[in-house]
KOLBANU-179789 format. One line per field, with one value per residue (C-alpha): residue number from 1; x, y, z. Coordinates in Angstrom, 3 decimals. Each point is the difference from the previous one (the first is absolute). Layout:
# residues N
seq [NUM:...]
u [X:...]
v [Y:...]
w [Z:...]
END
This chain:
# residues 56
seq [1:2:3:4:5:6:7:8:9:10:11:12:13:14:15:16:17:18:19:20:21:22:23:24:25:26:27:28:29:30:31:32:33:34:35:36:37:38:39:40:41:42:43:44:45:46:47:48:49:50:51:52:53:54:55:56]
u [-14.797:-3.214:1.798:2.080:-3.478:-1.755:3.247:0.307:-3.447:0.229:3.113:-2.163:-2.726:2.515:1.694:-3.533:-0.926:3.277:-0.355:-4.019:1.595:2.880:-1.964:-3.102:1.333:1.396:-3.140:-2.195:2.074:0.229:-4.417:-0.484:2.514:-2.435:-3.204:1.355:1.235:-2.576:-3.952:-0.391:-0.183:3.659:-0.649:-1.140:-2.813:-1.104:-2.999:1.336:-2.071:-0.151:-2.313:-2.998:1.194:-1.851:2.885:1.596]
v [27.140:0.026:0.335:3.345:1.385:-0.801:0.935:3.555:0.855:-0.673:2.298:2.599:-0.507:0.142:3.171:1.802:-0.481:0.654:3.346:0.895:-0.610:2.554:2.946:-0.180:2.214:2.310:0.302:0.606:2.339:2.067:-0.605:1.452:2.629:0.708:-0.039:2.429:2.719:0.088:0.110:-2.572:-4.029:-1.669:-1.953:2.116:-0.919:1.181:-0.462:-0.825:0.213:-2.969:-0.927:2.591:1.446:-2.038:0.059:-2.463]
w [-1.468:1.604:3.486:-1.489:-0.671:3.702:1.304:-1.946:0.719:4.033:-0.157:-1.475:2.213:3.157:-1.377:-0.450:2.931:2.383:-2.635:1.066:3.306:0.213:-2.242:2.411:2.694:-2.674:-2.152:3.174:1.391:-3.358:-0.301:3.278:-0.391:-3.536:2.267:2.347:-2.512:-2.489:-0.209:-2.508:-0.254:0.308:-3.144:-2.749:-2.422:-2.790:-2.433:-3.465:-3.178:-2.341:-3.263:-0.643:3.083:2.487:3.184:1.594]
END
């Protein structure tokens, strides 16, 4: 049982990161292609208001 669980979560482990792996080329591509077309940050961020208003 406690093997199933070490095993299970070194699977996931291994599949996240062959995954980072293989969408890093794709997601760079797609942020510089951002950077190039448009004046603004690639990530957007925005200022959210919370209790009494006080942002965050």
């Amino acid at each position: 049982m406690v093997y199933e669980k070490i095993i299970k979560r070194l699977f996931s482990l291994a599949l996240a990161i062959v995954m980072e792996i293989v969408l890093f080329i794709p997601l760079l591509i797609v942020g510089l292609m951002i950077k190039l077309t448009s004046k603004g940050p690639v990530l957007f961020v925005q200022e959210r208001f919370g209790k009494n208003l006080k942002t965050f």
